[in-house]
Backbone bond lengths (Angstrom), bond angles and torsions (degrees), N, CA, C in turn:
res aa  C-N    CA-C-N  psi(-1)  N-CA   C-N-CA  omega(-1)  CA-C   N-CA-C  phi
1 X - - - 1.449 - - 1.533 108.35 -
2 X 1.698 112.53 138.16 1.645 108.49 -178.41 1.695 108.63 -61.66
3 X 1.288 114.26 159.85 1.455 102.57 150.63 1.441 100.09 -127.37
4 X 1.159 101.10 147.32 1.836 122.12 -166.11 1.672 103.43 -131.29
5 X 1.135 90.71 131.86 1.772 120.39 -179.32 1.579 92.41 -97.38
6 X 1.800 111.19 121.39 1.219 85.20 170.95 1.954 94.87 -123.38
7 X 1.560 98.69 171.88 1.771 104.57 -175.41 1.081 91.43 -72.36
8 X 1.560 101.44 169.04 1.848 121.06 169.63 1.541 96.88 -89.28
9 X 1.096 148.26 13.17 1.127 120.79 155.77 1.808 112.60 -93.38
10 X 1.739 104.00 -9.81 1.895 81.15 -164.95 1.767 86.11 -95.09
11 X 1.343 113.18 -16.55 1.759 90.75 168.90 1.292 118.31 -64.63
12 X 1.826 117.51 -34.75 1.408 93.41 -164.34 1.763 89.68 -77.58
13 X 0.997 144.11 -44.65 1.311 129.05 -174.31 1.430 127.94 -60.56
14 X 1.511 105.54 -0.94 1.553 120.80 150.74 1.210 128.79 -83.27
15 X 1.331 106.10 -30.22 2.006 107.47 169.66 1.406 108.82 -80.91
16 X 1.607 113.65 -21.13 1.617 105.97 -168.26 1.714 117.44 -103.49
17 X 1.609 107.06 -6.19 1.517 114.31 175.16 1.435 105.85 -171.43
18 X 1.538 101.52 153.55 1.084 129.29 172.14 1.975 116.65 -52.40
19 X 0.981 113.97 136.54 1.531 119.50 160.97 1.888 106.02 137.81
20 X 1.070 96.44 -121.26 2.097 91.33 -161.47 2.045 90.76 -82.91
21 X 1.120 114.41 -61.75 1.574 97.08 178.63 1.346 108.93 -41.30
22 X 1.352 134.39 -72.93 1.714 111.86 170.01 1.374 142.93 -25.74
23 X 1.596 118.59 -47.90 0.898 127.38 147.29 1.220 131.22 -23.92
24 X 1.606 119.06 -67.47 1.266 135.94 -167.85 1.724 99.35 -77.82
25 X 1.334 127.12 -17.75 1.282 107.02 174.76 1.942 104.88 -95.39
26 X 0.817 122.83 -3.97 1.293 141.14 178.67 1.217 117.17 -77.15
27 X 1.230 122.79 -38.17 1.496 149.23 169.60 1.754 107.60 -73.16
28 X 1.311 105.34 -52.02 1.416 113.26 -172.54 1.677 98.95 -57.48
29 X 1.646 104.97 -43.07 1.764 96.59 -164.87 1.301 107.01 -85.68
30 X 1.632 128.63 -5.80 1.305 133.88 -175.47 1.685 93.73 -96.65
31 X 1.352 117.52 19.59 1.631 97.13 155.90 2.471 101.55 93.26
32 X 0.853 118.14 -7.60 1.290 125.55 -145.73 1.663 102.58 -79.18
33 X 1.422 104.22 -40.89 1.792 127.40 -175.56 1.338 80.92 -144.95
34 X 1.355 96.81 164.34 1.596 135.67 150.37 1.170 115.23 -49.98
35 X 1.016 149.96 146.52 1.643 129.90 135.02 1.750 125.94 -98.38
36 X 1.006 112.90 122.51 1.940 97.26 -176.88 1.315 89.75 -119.88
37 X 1.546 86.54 147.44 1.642 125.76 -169.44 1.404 106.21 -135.77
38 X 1.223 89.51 152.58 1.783 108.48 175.49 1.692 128.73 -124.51
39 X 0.960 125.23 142.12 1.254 104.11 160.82 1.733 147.00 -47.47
40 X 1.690 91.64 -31.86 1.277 89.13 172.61 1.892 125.13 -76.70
41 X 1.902 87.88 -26.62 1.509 106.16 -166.51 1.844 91.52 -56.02
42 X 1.293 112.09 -67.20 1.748 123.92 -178.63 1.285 114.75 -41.88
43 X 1.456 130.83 -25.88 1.829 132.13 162.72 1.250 105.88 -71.57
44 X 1.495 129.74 -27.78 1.576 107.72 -167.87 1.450 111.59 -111.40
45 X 1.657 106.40 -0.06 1.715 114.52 154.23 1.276 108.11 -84.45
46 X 1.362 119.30 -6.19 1.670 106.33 176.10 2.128 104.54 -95.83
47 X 0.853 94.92 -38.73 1.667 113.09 170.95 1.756 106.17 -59.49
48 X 1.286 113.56 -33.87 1.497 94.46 -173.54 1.735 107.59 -95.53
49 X 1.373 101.98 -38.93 1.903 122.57 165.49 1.874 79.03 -24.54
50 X 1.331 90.12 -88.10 1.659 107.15 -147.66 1.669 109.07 -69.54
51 X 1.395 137.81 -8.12 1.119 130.74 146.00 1.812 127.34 -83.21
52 X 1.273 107.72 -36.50 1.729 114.64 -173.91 1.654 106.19 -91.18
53 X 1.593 103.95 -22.57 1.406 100.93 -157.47 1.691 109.28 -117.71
54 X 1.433 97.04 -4.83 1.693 111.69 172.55 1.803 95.46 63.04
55 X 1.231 130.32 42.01 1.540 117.54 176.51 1.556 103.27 -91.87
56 X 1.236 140.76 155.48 1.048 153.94 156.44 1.257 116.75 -31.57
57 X 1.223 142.33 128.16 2.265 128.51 155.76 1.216 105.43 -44.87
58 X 1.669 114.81 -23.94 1.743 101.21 173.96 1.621 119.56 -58.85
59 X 1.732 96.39 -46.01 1.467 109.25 -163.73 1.455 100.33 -81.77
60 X 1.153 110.25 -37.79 1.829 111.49 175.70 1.582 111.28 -57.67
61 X 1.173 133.27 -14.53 1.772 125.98 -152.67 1.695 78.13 -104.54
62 X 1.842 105.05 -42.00 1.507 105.42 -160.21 1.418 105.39 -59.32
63 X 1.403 128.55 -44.58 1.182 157.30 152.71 2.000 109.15 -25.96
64 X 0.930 104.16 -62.21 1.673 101.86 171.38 1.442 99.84 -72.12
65 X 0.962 141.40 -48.75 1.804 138.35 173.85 1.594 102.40 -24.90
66 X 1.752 104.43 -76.66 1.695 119.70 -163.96 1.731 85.22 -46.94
67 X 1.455 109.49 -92.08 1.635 91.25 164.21 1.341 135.08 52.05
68 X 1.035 86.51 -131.73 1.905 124.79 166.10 1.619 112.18 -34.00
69 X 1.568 98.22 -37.91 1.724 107.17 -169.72 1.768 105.64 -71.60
70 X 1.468 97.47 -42.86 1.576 103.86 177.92 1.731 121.29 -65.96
71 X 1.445 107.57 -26.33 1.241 118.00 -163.02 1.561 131.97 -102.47
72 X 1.136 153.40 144.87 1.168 128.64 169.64 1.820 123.05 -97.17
73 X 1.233 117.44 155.87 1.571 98.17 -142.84 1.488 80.20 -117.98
74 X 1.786 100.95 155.74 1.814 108.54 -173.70 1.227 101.85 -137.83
75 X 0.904 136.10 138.52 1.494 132.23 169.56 2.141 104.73 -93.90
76 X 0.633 94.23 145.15 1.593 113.05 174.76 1.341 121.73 -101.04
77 X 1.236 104.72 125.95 1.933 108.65 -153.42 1.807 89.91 -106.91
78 X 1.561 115.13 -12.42 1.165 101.55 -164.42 1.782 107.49 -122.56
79 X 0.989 112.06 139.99 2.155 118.30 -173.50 1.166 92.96 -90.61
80 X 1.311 127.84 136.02 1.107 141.50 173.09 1.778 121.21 -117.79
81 X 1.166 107.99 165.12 1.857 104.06 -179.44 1.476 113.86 -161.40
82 X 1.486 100.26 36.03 1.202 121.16 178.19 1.671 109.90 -41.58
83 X 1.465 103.34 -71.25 1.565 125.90 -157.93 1.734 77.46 -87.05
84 X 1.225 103.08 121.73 2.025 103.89 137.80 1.408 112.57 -71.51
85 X 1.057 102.21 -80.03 1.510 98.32 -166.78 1.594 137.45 -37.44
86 X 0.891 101.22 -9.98 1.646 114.02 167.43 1.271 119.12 -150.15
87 X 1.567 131.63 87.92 1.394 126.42 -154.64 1.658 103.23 -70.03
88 X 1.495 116.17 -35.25 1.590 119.92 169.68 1.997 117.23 -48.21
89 X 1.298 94.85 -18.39 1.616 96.10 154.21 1.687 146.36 -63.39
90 X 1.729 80.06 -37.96 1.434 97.35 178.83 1.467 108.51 -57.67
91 X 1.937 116.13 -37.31 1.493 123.13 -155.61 1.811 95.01 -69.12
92 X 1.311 114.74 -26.91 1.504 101.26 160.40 1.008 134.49 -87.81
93 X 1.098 145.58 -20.55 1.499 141.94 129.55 1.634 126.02 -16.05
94 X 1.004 87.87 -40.33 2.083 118.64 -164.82 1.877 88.39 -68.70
95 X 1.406 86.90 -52.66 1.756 91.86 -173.84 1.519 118.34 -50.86
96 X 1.542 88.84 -74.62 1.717 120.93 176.42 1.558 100.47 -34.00
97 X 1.497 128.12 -45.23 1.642 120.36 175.83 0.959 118.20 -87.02
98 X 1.218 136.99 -23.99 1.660 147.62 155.19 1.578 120.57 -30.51
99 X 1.341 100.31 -51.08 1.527 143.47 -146.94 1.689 101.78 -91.59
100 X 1.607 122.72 -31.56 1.332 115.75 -119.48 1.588 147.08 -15.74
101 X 1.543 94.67 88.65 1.339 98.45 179.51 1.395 121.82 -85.89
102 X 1.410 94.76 157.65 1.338 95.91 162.55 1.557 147.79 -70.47
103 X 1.543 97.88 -28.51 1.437 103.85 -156.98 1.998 72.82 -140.10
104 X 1.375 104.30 147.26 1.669 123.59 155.70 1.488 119.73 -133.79
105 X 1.467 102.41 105.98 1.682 112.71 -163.85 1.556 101.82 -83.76
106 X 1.118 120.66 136.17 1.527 128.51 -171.62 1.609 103.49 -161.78
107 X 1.627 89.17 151.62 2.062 101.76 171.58 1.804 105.84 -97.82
108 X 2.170 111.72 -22.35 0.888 125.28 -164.54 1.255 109.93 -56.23
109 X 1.665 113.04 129.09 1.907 107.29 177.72 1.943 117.91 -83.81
110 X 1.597 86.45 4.19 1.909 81.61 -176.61 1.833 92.36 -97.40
111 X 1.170 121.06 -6.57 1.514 108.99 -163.61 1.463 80.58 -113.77
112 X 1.569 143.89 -20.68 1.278 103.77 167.14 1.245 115.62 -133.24
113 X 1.191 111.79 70.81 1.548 147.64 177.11 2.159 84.86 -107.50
114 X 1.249 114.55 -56.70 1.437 138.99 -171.31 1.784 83.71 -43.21
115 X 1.020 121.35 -74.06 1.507 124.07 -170.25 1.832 93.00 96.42
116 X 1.087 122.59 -51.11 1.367 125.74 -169.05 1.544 120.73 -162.26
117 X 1.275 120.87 137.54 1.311 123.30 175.51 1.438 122.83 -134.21
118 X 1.443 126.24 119.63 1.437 107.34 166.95 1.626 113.94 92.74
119 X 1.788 102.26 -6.59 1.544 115.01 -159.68 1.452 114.16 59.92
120 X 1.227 93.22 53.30 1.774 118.14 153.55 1.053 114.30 -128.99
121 X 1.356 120.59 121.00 1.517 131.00 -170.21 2.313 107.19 -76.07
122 X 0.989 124.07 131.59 1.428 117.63 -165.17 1.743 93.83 -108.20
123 X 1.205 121.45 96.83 1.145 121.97 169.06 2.015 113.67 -97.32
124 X 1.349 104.60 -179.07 1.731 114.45 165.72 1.008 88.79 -116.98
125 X 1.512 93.34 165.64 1.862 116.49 -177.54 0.638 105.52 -37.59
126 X 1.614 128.74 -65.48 1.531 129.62 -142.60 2.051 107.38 -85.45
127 X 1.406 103.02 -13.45 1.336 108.28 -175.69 1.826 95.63 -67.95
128 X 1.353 110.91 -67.79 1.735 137.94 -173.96 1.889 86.68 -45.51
129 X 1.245 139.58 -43.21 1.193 119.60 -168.59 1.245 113.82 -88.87
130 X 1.356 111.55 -39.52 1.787 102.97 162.69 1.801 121.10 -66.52
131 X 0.745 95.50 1.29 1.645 110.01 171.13 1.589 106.37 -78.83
132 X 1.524 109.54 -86.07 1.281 120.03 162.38 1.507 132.27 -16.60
133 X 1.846 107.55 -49.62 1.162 105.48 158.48 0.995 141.11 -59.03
134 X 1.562 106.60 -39.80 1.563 109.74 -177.59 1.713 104.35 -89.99
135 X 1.330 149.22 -5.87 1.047 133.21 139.03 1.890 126.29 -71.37
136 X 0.820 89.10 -10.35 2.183 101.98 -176.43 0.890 114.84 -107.42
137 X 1.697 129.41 4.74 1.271 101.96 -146.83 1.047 133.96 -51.81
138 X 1.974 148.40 167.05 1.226 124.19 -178.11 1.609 105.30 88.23
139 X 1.142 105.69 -71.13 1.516 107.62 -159.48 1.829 110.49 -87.93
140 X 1.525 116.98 -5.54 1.064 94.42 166.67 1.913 117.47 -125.81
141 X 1.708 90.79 149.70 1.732 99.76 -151.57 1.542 93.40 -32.77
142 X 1.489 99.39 168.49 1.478 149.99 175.37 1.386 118.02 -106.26
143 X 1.250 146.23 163.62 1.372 107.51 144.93 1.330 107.32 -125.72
């Protein structure tokens, strides 16, 4: 089974709308990939929920719960400083090598400029779902 690192932007754009970030967390809880999570990754989906997205700490904690439930969680033994430009990048990276995943799904253009790190392949949503399909077929959502 893959395990997939995914960015904090396609979760929060999976809790907040319909389309390929939904999907891909939909898939994750229907068994499809792995999901690996981090501690740091789950603070800065609760920080953006509740700063960009005005959600409650109620709805944000509830929000890291669903989460956490789908995912398996890694801690990262190693600091990284890959990306300058956005050091909150590195904390996915940190994961994705922690983790060894295969695949790290992101919208970010400094992490997939990378193409790959660590032998983690850096795809976009829509790359990771036509992937999925053509290895799953059948089994991964539609919408």
């Amino acid at each position: 089974m893959y395990r997939v690192t995914v960015d904090t932007n396609v979760l929060v754009s999976g809790l907040n709308y319909r389309g390929l970030p939904r999907r891909i967390l939909d898939s994750a809880e229907d068994g499809i990939f792995r999901l690996q999570i981090s501690n740091a990754i789950l603070n800065e989906m609760i920080r953006i929920l509740q700063e960009k997205f005005r959600w409650s700490l109620v709805q944000a904690q509830a929000a890291r719960q669903l989460v956490s439930t789908r995912a398996q969680h890694v801690t990262p033994h190693l600091e990284l400083n890959v990306i300058k430009e956005d050091v909150d990048d590195n904390r996915i990276l940190e994961c994705a090598q922690a983790s060894h995943s295969d695949y790290l799904v992101t919208g970010d253009k400094d992490l997939l400029r990378l193409k790959q790190y660590a032998g983690t392949r850096i795809l976009k949503p829509a790359e990771f779902v036509a992937l999925m399909q053509s290895s799953a077929p059948g089994r991964f959502l539609t919408e």
